[in-house]
Biopython code that builds the backbone (N, CA, C, O; Angstrom):
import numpy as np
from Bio.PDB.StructureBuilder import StructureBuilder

atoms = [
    (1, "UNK", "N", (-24.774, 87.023, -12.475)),
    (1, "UNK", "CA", (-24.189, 86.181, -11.439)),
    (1, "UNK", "C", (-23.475, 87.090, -10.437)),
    (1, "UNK", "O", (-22.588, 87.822, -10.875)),
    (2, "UNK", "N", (-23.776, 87.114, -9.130)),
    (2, "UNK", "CA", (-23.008, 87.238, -7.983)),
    (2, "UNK", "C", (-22.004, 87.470, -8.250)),
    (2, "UNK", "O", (-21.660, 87.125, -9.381)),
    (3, "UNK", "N", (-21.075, 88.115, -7.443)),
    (3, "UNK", "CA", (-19.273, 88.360, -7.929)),
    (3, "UNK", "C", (-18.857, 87.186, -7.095)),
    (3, "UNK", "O", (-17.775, 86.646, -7.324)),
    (4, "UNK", "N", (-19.639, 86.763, -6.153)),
    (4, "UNK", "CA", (-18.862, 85.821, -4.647)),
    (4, "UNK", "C", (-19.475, 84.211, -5.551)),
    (4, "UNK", "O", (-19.202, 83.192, -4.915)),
    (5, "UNK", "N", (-20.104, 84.014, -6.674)),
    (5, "UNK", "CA", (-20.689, 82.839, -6.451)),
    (5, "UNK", "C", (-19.357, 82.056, -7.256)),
    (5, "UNK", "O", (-19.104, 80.891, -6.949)),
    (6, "UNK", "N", (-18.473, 82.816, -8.371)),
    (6, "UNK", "CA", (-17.432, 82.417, -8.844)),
    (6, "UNK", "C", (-16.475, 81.689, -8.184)),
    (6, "UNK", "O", (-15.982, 80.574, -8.357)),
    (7, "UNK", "N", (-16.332, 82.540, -7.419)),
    (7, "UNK", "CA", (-15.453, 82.358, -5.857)),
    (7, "UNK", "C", (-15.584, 81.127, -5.173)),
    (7, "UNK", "O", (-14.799, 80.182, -5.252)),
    (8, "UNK", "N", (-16.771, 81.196, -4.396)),
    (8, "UNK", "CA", (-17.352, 80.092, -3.853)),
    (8, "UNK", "C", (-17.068, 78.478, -4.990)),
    (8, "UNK", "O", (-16.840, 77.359, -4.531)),
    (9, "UNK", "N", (-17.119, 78.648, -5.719)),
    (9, "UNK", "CA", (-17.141, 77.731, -6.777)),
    (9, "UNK", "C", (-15.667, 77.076, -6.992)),
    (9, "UNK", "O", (-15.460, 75.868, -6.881)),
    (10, "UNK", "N", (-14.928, 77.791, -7.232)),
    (10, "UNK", "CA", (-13.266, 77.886, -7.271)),
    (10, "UNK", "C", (-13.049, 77.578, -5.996)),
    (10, "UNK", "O", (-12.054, 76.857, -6.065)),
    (11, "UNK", "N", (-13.395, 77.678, -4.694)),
    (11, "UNK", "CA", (-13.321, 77.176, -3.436)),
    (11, "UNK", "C", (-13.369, 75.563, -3.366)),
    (11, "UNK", "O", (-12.489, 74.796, -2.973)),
    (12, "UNK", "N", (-14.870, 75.230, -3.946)),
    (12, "UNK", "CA", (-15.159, 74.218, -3.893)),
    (12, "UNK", "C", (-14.947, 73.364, -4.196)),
    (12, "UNK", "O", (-15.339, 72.361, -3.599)),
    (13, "UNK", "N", (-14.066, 73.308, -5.508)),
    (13, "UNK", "CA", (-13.027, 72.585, -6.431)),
    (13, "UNK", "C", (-11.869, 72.794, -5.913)),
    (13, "UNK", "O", (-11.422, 71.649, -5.848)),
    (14, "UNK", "N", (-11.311, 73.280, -5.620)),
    (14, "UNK", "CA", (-10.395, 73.220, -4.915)),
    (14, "UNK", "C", (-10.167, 72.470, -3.430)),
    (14, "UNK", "O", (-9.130, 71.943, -3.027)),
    (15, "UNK", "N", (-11.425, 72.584, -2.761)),
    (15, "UNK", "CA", (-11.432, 71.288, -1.501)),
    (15, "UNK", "C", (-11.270, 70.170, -1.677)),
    (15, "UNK", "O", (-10.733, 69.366, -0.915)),
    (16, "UNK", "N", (-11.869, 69.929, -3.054)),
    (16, "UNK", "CA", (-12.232, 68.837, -3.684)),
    (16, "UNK", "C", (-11.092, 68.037, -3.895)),
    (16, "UNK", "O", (-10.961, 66.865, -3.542)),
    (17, "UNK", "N", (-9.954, 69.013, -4.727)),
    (17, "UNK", "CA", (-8.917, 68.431, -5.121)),
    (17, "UNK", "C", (-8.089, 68.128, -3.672)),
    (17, "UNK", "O", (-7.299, 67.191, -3.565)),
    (18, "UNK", "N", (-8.348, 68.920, -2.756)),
    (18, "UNK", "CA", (-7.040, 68.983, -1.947)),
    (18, "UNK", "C", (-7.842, 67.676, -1.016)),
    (18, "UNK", "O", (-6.955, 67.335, -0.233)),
    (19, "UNK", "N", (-8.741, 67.036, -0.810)),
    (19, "UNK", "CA", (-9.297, 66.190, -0.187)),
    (19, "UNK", "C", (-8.811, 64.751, -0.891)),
    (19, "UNK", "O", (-8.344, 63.706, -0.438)),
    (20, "UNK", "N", (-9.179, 65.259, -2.312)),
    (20, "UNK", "CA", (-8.135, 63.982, -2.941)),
    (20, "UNK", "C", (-7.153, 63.429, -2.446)),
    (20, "UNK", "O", (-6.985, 62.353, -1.872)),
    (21, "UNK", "N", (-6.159, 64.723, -2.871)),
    (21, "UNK", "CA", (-4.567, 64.961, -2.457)),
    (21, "UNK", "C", (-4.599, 64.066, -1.062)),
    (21, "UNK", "O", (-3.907, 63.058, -0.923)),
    (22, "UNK", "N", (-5.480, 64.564, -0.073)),
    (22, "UNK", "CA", (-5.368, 63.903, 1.335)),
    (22, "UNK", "C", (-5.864, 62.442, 1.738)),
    (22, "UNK", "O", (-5.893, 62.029, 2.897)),
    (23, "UNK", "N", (-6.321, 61.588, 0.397)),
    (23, "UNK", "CA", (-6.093, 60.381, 0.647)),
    (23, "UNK", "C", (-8.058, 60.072, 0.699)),
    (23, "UNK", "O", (-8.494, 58.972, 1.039)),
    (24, "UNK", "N", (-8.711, 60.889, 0.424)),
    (24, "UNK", "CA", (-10.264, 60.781, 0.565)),
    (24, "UNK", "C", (-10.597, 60.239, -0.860)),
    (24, "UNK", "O", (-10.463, 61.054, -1.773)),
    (25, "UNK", "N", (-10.983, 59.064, -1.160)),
    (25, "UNK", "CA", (-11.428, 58.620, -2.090)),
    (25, "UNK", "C", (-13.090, 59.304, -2.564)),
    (25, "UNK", "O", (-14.247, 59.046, -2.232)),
    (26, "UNK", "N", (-12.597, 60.042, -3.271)),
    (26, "UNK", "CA", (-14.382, 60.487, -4.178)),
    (26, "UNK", "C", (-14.311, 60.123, -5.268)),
    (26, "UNK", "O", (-13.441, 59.961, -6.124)),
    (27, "UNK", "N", (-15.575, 59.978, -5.131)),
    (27, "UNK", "CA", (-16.451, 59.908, -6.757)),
    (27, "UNK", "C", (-16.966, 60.589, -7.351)),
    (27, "UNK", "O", (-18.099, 60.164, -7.580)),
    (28, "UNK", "N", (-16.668, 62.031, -8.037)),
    (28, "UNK", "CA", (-17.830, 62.780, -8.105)),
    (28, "UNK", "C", (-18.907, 62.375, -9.142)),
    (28, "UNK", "O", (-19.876, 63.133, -9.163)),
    (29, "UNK", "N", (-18.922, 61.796, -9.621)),
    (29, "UNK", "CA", (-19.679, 61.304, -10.706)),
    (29, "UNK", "C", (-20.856, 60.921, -9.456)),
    (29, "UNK", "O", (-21.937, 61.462, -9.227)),
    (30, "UNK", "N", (-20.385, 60.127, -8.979)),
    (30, "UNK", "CA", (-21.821, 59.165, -7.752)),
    (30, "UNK", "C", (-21.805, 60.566, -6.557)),
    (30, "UNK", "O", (-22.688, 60.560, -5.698)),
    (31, "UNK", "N", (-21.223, 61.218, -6.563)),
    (31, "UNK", "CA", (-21.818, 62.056, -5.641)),
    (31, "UNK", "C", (-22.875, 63.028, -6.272)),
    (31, "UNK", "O", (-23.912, 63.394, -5.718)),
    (32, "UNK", "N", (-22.321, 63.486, -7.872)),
    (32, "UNK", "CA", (-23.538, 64.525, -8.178)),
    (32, "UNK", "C", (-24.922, 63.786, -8.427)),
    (32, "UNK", "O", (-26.058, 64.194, -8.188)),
    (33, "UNK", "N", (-24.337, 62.115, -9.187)),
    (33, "UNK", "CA", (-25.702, 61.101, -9.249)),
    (33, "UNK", "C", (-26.445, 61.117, -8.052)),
    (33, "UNK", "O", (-27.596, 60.745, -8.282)),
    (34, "UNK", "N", (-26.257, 61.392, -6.883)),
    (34, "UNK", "CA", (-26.981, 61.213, -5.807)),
    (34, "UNK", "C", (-27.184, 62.299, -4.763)),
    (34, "UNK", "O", (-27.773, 62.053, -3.710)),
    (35, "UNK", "N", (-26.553, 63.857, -5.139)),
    (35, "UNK", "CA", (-26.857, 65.145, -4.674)),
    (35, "UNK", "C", (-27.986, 66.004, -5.639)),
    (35, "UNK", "O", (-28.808, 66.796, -5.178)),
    (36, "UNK", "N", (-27.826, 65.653, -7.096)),
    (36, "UNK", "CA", (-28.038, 66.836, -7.967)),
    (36, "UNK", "C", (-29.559, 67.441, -7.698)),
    (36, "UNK", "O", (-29.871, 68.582, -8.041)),
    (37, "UNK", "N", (-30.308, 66.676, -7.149)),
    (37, "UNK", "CA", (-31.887, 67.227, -6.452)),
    (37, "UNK", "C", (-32.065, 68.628, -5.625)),
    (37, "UNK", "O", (-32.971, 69.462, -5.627)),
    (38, "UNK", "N", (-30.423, 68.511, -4.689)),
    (38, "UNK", "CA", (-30.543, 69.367, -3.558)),
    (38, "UNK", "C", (-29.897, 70.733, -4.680)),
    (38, "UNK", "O", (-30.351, 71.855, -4.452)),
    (39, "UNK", "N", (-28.902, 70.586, -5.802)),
    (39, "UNK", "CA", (-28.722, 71.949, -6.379)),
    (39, "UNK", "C", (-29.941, 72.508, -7.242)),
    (39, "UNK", "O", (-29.840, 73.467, -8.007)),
    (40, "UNK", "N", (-31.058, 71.809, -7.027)),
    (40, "UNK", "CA", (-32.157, 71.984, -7.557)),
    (40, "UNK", "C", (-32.906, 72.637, -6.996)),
    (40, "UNK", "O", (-33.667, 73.369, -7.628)),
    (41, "UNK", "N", (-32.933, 72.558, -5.213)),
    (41, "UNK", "CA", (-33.494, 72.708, -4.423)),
    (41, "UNK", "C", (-32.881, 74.021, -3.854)),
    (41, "UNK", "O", (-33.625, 74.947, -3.533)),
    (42, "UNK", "N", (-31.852, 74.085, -3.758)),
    (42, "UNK", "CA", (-31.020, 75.266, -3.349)),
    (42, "UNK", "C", (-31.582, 76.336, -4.445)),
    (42, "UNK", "O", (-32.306, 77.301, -4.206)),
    (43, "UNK", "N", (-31.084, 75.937, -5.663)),
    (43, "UNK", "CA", (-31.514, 77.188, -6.647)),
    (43, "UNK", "C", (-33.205, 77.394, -6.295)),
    (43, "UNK", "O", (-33.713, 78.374, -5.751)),
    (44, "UNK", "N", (-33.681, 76.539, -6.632)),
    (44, "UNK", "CA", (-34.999, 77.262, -6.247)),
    (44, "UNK", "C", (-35.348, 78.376, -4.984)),
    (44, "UNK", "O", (-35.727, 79.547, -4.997)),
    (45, "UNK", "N", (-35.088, 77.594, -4.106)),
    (45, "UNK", "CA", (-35.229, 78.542, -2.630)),
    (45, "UNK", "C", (-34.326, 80.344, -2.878)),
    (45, "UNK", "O", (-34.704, 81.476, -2.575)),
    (46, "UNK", "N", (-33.215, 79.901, -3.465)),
    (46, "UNK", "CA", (-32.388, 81.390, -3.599)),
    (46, "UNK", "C", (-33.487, 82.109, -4.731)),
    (46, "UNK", "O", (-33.954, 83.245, -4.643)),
    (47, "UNK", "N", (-33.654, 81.466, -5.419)),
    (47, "UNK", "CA", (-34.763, 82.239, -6.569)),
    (47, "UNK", "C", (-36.051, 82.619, -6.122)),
    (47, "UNK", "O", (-36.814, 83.245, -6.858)),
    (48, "UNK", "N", (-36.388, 82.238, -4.805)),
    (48, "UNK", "CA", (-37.695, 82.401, -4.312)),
    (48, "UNK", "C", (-37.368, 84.001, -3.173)),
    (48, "UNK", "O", (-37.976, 85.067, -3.267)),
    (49, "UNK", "N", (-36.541, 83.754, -2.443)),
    (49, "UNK", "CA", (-35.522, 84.840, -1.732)),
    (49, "UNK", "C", (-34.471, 86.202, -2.485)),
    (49, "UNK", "O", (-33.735, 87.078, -2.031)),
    (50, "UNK", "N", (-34.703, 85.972, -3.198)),
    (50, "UNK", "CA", (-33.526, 87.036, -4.208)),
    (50, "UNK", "C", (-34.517, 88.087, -4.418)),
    (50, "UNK", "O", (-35.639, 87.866, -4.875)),
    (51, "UNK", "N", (-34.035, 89.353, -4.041)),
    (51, "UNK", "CA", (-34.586, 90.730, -3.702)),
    (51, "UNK", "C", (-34.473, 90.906, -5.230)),
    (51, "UNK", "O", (-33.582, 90.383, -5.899)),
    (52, "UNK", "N", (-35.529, 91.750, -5.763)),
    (52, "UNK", "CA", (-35.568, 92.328, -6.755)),
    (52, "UNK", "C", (-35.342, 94.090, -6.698)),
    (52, "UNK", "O", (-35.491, 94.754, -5.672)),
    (53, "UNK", "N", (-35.042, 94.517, -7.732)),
    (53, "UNK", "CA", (-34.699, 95.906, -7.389)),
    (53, "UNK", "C", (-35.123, 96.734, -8.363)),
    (53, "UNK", "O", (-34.933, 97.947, -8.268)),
]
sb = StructureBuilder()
sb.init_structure("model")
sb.init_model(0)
sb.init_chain("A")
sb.init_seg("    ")
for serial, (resi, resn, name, xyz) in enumerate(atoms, 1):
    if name == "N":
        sb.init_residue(resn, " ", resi, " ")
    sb.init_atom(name, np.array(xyz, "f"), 0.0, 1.0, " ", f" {name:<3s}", serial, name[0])
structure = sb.get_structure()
């Protein structure tokens, strides 16, 4: 794993929470029910692009 993908990750949870905090009602449950295709899609494409060495 990437050193930045940890990062990125800990970022992202953290928006998450602070979006809460700011009064944004989420769901993540119904958001991953209705995203989880595209982290499917993302990984693939990076796996298709990722330099080998």
């Amino acid at each position: 794993m990437k050193p930045s993908v940890p990062g990125i990750i800990l970022i992202a949870i953290g928006a998450l929470f602070l979006l809460r905090n700011l009064g944004f009602d989420l769901h993540l449950g119904q958001l991953f029910a209705t995203w989880w295709p595209l982290a499917l899609i993302a990984l693939g494409v990076g796996m298709m692009f990722r330099r080998t060495s």
